[in-house]
C-alpha positions as CSV (number, residue, x, y, z in Angstrom):
1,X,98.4,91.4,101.7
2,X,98.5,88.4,98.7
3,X,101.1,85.9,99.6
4,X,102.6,84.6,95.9
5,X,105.0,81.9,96.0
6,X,106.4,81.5,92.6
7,X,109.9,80.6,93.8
8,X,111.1,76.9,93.9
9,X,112.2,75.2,97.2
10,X,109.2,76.8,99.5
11,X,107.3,75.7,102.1
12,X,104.7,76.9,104.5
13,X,103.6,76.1,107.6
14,X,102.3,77.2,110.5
15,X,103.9,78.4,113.3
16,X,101.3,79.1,115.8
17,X,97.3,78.7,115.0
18,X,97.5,82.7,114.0
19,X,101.0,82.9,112.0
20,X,101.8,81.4,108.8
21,X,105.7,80.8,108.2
22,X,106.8,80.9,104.7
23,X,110.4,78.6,104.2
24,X,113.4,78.6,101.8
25,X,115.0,75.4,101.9
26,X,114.1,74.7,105.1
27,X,114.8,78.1,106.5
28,X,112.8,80.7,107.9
29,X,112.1,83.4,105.5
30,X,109.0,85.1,106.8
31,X,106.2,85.3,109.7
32,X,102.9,86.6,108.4
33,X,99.7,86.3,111.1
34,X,96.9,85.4,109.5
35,X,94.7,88.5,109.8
36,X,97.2,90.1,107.2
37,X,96.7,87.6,104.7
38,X,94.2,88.5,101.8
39,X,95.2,85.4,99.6
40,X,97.5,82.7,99.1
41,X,98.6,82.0,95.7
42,X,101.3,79.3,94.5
43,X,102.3,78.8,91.0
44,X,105.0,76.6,91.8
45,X,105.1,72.8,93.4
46,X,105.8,73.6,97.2
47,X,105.8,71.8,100.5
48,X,102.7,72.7,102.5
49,X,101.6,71.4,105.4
50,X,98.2,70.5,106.1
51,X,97.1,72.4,108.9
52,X,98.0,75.9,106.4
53,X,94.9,74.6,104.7
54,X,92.7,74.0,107.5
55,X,93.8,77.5,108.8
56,X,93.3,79.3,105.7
57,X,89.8,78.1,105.5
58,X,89.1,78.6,109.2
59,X,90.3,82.6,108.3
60,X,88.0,82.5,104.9
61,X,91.2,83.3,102.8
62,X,91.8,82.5,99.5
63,X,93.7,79.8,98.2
64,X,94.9,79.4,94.5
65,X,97.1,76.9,93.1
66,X,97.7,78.2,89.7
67,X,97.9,75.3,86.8
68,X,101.2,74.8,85.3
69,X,99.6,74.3,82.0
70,X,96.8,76.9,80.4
71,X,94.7,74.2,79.2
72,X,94.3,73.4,83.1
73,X,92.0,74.8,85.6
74,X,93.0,76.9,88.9
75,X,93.1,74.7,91.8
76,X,91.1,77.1,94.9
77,X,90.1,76.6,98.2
78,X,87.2,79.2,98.8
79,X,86.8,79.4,102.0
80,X,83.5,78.6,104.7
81,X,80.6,80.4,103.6
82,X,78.9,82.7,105.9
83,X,75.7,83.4,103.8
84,X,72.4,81.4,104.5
85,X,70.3,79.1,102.3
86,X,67.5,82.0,101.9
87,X,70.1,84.0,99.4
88,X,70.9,80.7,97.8
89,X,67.0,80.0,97.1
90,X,66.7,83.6,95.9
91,X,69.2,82.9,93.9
92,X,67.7,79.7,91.9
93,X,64.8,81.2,91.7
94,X,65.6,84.5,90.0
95,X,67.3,82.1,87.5
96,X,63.6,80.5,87.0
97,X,61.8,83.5,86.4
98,X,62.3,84.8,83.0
99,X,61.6,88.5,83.4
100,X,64.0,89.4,86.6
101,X,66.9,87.0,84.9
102,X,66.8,89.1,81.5
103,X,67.0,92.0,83.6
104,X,69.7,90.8,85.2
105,X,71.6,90.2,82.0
106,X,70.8,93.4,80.7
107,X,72.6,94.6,83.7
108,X,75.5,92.6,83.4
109,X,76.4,93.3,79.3
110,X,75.0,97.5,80.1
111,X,77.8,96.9,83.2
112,X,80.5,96.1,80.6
113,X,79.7,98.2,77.9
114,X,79.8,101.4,80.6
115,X,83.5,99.8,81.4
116,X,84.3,99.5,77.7
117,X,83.4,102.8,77.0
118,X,85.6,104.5,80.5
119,X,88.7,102.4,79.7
120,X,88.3,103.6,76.3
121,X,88.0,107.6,77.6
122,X,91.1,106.5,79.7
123,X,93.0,105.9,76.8
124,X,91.8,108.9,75.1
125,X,93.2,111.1,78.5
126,X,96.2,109.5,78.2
127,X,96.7,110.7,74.9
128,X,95.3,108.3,72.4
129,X,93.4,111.2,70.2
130,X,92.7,108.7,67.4
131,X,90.2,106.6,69.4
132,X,88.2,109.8,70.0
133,X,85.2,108.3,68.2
134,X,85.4,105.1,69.5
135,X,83.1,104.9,72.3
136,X,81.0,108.1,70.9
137,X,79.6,106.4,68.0
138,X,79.7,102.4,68.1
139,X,79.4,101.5,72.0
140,X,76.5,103.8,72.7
141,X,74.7,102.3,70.1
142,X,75.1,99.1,71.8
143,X,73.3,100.2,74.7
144,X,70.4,101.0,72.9
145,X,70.5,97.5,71.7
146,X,70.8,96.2,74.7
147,X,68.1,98.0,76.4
148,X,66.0,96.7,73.6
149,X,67.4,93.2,73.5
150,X,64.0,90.3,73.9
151,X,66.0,87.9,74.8
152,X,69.0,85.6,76.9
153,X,70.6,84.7,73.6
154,X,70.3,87.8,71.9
155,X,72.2,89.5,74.9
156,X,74.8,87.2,74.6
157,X,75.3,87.8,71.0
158,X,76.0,91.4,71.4
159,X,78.0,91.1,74.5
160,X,80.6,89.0,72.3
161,X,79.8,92.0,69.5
162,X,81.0,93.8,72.1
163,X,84.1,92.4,73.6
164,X,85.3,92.0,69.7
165,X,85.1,95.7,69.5
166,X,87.1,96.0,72.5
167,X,89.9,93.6,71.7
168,X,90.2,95.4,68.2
169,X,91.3,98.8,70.2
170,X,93.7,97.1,72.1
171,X,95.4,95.3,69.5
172,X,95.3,99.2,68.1
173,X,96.8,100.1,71.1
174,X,99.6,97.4,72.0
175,X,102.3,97.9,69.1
176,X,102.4,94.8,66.5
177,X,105.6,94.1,68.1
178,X,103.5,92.4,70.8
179,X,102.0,90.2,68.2
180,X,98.2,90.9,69.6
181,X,95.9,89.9,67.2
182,X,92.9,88.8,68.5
183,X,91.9,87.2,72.3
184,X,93.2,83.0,72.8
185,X,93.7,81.2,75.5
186,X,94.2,77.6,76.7
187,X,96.9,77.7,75.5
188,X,97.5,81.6,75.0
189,X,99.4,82.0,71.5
190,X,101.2,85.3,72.9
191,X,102.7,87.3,75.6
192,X,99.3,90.0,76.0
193,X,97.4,87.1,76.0
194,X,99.1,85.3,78.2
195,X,99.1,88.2,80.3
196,X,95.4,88.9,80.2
197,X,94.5,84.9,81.3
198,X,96.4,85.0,84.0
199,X,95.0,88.5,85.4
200,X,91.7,87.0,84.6
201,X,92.7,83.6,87.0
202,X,93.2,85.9,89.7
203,X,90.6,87.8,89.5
204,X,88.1,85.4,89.1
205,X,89.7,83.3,92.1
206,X,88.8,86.4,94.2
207,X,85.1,86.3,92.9
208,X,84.6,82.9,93.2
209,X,85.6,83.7,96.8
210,X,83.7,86.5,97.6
211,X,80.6,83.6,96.2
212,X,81.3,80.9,98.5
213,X,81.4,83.6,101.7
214,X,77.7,85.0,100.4
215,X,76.5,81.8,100.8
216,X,75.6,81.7,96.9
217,X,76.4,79.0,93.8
218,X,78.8,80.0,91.8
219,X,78.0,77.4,89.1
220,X,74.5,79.0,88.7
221,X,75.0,82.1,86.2
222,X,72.6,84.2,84.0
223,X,74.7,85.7,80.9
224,X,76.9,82.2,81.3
225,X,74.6,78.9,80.6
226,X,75.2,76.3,83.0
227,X,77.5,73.9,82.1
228,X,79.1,71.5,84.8
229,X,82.6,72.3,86.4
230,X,82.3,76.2,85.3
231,X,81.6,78.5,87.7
232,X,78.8,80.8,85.7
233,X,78.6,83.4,88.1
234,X,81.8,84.6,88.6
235,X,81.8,84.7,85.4
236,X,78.5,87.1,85.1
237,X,80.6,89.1,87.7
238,X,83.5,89.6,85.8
239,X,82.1,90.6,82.8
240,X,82.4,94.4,83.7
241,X,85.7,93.7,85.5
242,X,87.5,92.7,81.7
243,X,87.8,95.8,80.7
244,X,89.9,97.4,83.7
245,X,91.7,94.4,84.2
246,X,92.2,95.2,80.6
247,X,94.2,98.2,81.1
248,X,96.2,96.8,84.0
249,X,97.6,94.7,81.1
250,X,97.8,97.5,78.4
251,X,99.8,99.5,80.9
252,X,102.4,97.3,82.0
253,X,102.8,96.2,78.2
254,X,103.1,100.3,77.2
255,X,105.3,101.1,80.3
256,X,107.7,98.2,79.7
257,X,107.3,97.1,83.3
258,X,107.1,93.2,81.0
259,X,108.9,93.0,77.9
260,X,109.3,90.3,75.5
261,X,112.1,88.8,77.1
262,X,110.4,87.8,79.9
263,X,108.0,85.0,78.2
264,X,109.3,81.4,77.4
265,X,107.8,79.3,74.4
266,X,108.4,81.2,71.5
267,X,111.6,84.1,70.6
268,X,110.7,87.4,70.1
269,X,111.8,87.4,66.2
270,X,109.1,84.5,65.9
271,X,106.9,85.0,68.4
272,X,103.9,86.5,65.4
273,X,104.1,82.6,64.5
274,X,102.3,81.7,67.6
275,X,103.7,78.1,67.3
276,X,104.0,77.2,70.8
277,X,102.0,78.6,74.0
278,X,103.9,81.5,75.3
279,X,104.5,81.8,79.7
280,X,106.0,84.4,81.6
281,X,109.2,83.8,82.5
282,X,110.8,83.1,86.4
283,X,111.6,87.1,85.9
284,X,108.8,87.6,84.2
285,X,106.0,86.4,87.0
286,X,108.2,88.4,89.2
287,X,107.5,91.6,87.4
288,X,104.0,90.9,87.0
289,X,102.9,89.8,90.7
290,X,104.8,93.2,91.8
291,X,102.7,95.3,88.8
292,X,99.7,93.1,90.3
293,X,99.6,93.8,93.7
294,X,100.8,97.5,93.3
295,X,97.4,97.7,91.1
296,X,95.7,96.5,93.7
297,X,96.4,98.9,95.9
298,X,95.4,101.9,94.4
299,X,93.3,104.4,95.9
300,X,89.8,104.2,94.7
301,X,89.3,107.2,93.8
302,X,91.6,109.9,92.5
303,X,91.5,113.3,91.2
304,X,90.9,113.4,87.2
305,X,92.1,115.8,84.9
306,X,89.9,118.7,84.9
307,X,87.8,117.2,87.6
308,X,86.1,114.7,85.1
309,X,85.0,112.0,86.5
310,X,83.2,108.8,84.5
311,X,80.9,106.5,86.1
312,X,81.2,103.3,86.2
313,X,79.5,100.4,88.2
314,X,76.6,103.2,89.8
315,X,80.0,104.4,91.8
316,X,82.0,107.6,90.7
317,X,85.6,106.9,89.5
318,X,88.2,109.4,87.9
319,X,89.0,108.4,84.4
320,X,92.6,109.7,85.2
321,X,95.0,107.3,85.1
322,X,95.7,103.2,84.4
323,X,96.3,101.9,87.7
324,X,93.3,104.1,89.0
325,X,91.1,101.1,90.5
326,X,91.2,99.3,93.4
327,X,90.2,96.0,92.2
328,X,89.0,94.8,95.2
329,X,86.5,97.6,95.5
330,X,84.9,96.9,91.8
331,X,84.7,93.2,92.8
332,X,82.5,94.5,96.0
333,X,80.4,97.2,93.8
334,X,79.5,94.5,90.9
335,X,78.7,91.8,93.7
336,X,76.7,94.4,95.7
337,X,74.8,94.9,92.3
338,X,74.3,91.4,92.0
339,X,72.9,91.0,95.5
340,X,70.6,94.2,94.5
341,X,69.1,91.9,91.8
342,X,68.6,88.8,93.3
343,X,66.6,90.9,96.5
344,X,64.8,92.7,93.2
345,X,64.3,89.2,91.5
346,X,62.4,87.8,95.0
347,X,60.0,91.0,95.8
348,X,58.7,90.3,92.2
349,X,58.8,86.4,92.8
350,X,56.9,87.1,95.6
351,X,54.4,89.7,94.0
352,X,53.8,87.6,90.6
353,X,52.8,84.6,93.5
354,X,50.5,86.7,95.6
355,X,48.7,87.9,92.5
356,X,48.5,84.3,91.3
């Protein structure tokens, strides 16, 4: 289970080397052992002892400190990493060798475009008939290009093509109420935004994560130049993720589990101004972490109307419903993938040496 403290007056502790207590105002509120804890996440200032840290880390779970402000970074402890230097040398040197790391981009921006085009038949199955042509005509298209693509930068270019497409059908989608026009962040200048960065923090906490306990960097990337502080990689791997994390947003939104009252910085009647950065509420965070973590556990794989299913990530997955995916399971599939390549990227290291 994620443990989300977004309450003020909290503490935690531990009780014992294998129980984490969670306080009110000094009071016991809960006992949790350990080996139920997925992740920690806090998004308020709360007292925490020091051996929950050392204890977290010993159990390789997550721990996020959200930023109060969006033009701050997440604050996470990863974890102990139980991979071994040879994945982390595989790993630099499928980045040096030109042929296996366009590949591996390739993969990445087809990876997205496949999700692009199933979240888009989700909407469609969910009644959206005027989208019909959407992923028909334009995204498949895109594939050929991508297939076809020469080069790093090139790839790049129409993965943003790409993701511009995408946020135009949303903001088709999400009624102008909403005030979606386009994708912003740090600060986000609206409530869908502000929904989709933080889904996107907690997603990526779990990939960066999942990094650290392979043993590999997650500063080195492919599709994402290195740049110090940014961690490339999980952002490669979360590329194809967007999209459903996507439609976790779009269906909260649609299904009113949010509304506009539960954001702070701007009014509803002039929230289309975008003059302040807009936050989710006390309420609002509530609502969400319970939309989150009821997302999360999905079953994997359910029946789709008709028996259609849609594949996505080389796995099958019903294109049935919005809360369909587990999102643990796609975060395992796209790392699995990743892992694929970089064994791929070495057997041809190794070949191309051989033969030199």
């Amino acid at each position: 289970m994620d443990i989300i403290i977004d309450r003020a007056g909290m503490g935690l502790r531990m009780e014992t080397k294998h129980c984490l207590r969670i306080e009110k105002d000094g009071s016991l509120l809960q006992r949790i052992p350990t080996q139920h804890i997925d992740s920690v996440v806090l998004s308020v200032k709360t007292a925490l002892e020091s051996n929950v840290l050392q204890a977290l880390n010993e159990n390789d779970i997550p721990f996020v400190l959200l930023p109060g402000r969006y033009n701050k970074e997440a604050v996470q402890l990863e974890g102990s990493s139980k991979g071994s230097i040879v994945a982390r040398s595989r790993q630099f040197r499928l980045y040096e060798n030109e042929a296996t790391k366009l590949l591996l981009i390739k993969s990445i921006v087809s990876k997205k475009c496949q999700s692009i085009i199933y979240a888009a038949e989700t909407l469609r199955l969910e009644g959206y008939r005027d989208i019909e042509g959407f992923c028909e005509s334009d995204l498949k298209v895109w594939l050929r290009k991508i297939n076809q693509a020469k080069g790093a930068d090139e790839l790049r270019g129409i993965e943003g093509a790409i993701s511009r497409h995408w946020f135009s059908l949303m903001q088709h989608i999400i009624p102008i109420k909403w005030a979606f026009f386009n994708r912003n962040r740090r600060p986000p200048k609206d409530p869908v935004n502000a929904l989709l960065s933080l889904s996107y923090t907690l997603c990526l906490s779990e990939l960066k994560s999942a990094i650290q306990w392979r043993g590999l960097d997650s500063a080195l990337g492919y599709l994402h130049e290195i740049v110090p502080g940014r961690p490339s990689l999980a952002l490669d791997l979360i590329e194809p993720l967007r999209p459903i994390i996507d439609l976790f947003v779009i269906n909260i939104v649609l299904t009113e589990r949010v509304d506009l009252d539960d954001f702070s910085g701007n009014s509803p009647a002039t929230i289309s101004a975008m003059e302040q950065p807009i936050r989710l509420s006390k309420n609002g965070r509530k609502k969400f972490y319970i939309a989150w973590h009821q997302w999360k556990q999905q079953p994997v794989i359910a029946k789709a109307r008709g028996g259609k299913l849609v594949h996505f990530c080389n796995n099958e997955v019903a294109a049935d419903d919005f809360d369909l995916k587990r999102l643990c399971y796609l975060l395992s599939s796209s790392f699995s993938q990743l892992q694929a390549s970089i064994e791929q990227g070495a057997q041809l290291c190794e070949t191309q040496k051989g033969d030199s």
